[in-house]
C-alpha positions as CSV (number, residue, x, y, z in Angstrom):
1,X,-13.0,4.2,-10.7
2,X,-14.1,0.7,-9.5
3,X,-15.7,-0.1,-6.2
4,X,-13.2,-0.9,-4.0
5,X,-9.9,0.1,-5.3
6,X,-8.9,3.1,-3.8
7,X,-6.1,5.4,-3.2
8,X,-6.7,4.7,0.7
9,X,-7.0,1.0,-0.1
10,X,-5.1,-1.6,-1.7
11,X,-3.7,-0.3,-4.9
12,X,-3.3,3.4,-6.7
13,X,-5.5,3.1,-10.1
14,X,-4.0,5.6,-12.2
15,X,-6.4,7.9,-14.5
16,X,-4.6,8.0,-17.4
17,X,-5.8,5.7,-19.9
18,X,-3.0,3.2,-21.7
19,X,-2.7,0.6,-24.4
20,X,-4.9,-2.2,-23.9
21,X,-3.2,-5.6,-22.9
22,X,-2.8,-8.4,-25.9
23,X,-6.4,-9.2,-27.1
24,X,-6.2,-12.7,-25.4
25,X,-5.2,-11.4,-22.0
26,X,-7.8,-10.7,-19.4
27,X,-6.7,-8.3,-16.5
28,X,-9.4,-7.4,-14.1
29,X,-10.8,-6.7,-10.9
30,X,-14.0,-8.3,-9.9
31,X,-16.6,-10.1,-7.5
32,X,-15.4,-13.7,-7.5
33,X,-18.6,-16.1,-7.8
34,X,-18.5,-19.4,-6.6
35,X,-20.7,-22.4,-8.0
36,X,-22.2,-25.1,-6.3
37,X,-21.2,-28.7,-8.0
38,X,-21.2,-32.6,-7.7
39,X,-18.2,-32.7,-6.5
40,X,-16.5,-29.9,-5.8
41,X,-17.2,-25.8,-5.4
42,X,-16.0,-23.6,-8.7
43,X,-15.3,-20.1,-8.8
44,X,-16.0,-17.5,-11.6
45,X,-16.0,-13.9,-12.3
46,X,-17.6,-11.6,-15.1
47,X,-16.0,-8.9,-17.0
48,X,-17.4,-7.2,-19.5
49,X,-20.7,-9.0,-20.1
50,X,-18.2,-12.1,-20.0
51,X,-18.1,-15.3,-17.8
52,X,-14.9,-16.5,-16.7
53,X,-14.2,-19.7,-14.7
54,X,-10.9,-19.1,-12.6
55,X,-10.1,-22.0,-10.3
56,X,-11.9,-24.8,-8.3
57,X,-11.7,-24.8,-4.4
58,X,-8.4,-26.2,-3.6
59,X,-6.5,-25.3,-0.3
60,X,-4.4,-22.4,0.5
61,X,-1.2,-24.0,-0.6
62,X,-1.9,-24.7,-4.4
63,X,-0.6,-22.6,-7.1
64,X,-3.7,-20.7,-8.0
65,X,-5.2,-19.8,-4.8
66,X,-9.0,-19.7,-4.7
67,X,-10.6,-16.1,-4.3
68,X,-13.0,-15.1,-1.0
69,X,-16.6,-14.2,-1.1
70,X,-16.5,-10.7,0.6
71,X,-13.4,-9.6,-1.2
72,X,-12.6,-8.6,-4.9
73,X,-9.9,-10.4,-7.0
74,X,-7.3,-9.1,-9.3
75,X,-7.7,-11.6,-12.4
76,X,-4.7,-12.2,-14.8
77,X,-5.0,-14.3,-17.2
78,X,-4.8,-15.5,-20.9
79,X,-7.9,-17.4,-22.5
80,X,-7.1,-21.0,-23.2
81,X,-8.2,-21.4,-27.3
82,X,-10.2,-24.1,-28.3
83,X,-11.3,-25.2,-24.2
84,X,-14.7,-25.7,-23.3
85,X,-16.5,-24.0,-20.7
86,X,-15.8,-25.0,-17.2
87,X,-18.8,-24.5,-14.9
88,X,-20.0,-22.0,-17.3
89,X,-17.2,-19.3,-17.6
90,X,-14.6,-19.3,-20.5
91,X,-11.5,-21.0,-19.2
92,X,-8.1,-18.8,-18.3
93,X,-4.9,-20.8,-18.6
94,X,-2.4,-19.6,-17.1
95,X,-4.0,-17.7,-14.5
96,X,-3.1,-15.8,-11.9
97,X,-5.3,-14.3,-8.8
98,X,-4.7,-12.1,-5.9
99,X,-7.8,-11.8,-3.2
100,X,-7.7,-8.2,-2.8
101,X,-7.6,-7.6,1.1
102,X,-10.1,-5.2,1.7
103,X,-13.9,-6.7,2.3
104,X,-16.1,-5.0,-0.3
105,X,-19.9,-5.3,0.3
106,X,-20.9,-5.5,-3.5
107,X,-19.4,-8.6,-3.2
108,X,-22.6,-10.2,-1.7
109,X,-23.4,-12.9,-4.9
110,X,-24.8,-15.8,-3.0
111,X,-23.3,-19.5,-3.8
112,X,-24.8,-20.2,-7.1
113,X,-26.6,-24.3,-6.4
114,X,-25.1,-27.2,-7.8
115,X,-27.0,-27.5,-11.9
116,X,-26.1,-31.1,-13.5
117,X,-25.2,-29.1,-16.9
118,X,-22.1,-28.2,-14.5
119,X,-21.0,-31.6,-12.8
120,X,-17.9,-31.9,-13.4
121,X,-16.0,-35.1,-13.8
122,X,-12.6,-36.4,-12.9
123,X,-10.5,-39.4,-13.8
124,X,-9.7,-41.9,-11.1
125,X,-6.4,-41.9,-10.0
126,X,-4.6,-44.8,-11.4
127,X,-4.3,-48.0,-9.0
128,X,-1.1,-49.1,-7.2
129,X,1.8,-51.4,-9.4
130,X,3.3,-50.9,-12.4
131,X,1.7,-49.6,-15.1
132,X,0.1,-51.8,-18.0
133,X,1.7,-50.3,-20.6
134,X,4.6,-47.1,-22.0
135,X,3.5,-43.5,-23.9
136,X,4.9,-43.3,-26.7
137,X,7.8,-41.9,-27.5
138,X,8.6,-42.2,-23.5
139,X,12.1,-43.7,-22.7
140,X,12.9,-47.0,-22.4
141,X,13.2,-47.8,-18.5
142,X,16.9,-47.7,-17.4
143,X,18.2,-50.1,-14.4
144,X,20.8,-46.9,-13.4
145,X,19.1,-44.6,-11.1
146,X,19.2,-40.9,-12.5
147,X,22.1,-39.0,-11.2
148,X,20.1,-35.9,-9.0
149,X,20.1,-32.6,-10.1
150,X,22.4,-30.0,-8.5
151,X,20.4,-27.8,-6.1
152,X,19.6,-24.5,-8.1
153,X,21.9,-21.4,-6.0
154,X,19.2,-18.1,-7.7
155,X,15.4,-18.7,-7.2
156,X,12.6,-16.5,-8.1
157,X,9.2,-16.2,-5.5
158,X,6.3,-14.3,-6.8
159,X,3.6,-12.7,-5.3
160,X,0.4,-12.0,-5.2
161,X,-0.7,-8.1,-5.7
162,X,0.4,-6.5,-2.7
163,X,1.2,-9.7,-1.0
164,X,4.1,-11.1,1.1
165,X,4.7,-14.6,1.5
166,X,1.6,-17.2,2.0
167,X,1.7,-20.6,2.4
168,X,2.5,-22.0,-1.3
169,X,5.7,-20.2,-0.8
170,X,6.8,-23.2,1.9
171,X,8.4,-25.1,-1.0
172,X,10.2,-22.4,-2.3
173,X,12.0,-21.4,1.1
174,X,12.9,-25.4,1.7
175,X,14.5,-25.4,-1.3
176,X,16.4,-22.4,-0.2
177,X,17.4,-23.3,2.7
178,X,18.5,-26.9,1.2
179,X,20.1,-25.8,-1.4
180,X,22.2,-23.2,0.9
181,X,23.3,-25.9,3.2
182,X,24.3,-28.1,0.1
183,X,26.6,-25.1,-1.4
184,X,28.0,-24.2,1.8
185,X,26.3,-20.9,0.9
186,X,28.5,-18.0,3.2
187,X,26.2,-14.9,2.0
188,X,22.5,-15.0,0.5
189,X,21.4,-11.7,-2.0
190,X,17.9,-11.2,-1.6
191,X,16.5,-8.5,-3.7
192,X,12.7,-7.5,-3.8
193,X,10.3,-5.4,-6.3
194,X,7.0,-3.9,-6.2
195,X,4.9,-4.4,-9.5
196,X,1.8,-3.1,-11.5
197,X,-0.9,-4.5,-13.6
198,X,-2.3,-2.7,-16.9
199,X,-5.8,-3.8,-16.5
200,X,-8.0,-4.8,-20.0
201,X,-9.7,-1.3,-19.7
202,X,-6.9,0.7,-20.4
203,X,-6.0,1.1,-16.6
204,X,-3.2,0.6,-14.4
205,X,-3.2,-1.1,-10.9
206,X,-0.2,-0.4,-8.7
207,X,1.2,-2.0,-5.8
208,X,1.1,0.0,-2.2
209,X,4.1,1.8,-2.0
210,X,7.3,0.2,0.5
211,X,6.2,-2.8,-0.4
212,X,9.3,-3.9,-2.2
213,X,11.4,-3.4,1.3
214,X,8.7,-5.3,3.2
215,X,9.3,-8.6,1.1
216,X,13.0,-8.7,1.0
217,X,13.1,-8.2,4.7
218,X,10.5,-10.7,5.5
219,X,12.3,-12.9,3.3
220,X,15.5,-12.5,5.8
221,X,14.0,-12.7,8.6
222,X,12.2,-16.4,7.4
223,X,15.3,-17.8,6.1
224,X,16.9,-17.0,9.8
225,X,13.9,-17.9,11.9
226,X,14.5,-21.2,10.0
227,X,17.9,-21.8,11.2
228,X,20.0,-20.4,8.3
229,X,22.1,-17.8,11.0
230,X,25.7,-18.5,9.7
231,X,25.7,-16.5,6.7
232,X,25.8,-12.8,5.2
233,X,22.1,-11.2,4.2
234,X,22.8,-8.7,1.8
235,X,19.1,-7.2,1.3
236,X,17.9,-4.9,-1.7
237,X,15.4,-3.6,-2.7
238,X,13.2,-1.3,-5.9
239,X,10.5,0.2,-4.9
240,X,9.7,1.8,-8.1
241,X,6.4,-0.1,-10.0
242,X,7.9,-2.1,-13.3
243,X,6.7,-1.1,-16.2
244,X,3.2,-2.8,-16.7
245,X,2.3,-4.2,-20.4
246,X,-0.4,-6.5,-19.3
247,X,1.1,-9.6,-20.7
248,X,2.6,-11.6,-17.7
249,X,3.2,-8.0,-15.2
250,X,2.5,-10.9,-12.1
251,X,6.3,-11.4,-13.5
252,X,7.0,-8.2,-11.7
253,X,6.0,-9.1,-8.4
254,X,9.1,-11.4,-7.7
255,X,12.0,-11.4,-4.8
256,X,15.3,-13.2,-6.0
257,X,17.5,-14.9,-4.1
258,X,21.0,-16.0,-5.1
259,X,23.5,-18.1,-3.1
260,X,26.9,-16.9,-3.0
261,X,30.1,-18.7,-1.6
């Protein structure tokens, strides 16, 4: 059993070994390292003799959220073909990380320093006016503004591994609570579910039990603390783990809410 995951801890890591994920998937759980650069701090992780670049350090509210020194990370992700190393690790796109809450002292790498083989580079963001010429194949500008789209009335939140809602989630609960003012929305169907991960060795990582109830009723309670009082919460919940395959089981960590009339 790894360092860290335990029964008592965050997850239940079952014995019994299963068929391995897709060969270009990459679940694991490891010691995120972060590298010095230029310009800005990268984060990596090994598995299995492997280097894998994750993320760079962004803030809490972008869609990959960086890992923590002191804690291990659940990796998910698919290696991108044909990418060149990033920082030194082989590049995982899409990718998906959870910081695993517990502190683990084996996660003691210090920050690797800043090595000029690593810079890395961006592009300059594009000065202020119109632009100096079309992409192809782009439309031809239209004097008609476009008509907006309809608010959506279902949407889909998912979590990190035995995580509740965290501040990239803001978005999704404005749109929400938008979109239920703009249908006249008279009850809201939230229903939650607790997932699992089939890790690349074979293993499978499980979500702490009760945790399905705990999202759909936070959910609830934020979309009323947020002023949406004057409709019906109809609040559901599976607390049994969907069935992990390792291709995309972050897809099982998800609370939907629909907007009824």
């Amino acid at each position: 059993m790894r360092r860290g995951v335990t029964i008592t801890s965050v997850a239940l890591l079952s014995s019994a070994v299963l068929a391995a994920p897709p060969e270009h998937r990459r679940n694991f759980v490891a010691c995120p390292i972060v590298r010095d650069t230029a310009s800005v701090p990268c984060w990596l992780a090994e598995h299995d003799g492997e280097l894998y670049f994750l993320t760079l350090q962004t803030d809490v509210s972008a869609p990959v959220t960086p890992p923590w020194l002191g804690h291990r990370v659940l990796v998910e992700g698919t290696v991108a073909p044909n990418r060149d190393p990033i920082c030194g690790g082989i590049v995982l796109d899409p990718v998906v990380l959870s910081v695993l809450p517990e502190l683990d002292a084996s996660c003691n790498t210090a920050v690797l320093p800043a090595e000029e083989r690593f810079n890395l580079t961006f592009e300059p963001p594009r000065p202020p006016g119109p632009s100096a010429g079309r992409l192809a194949f782009a439309p031809a500008p239209s004097d008609a503004p476009a008509a907006a789209p309809a608010p959506a009335k279902r949407f889909a939140l998912r979590y990190d591994f035995d995580g509740l809602v965290v501040f990239r989630h803001a978005a999704e609960l404005t749109a929400i609570l938008d979109a239920a003012r703009a249908h006249k929305a008279r009850s809201v169907a939230i229903t939650a579910h607790r997932g699992a991960v089939l890790l690349s060795d074979g293993t499978t990582l499980t979500e702490k039990p009760g945790l399905a109830q705990r999202r759909a009723e936070q959910l609830a309670t934020l979309l009323r603390g947020a002023g949406l009082t004057d409709v019906e919460y109809r609040v559901r919940f599976d607390d049994t783990p969907g069935a992990a395959r390792g291709e995309d089981d972050a897809a099982l960590r998800v609370a939907t809410v629909e907007l009824l009339p």
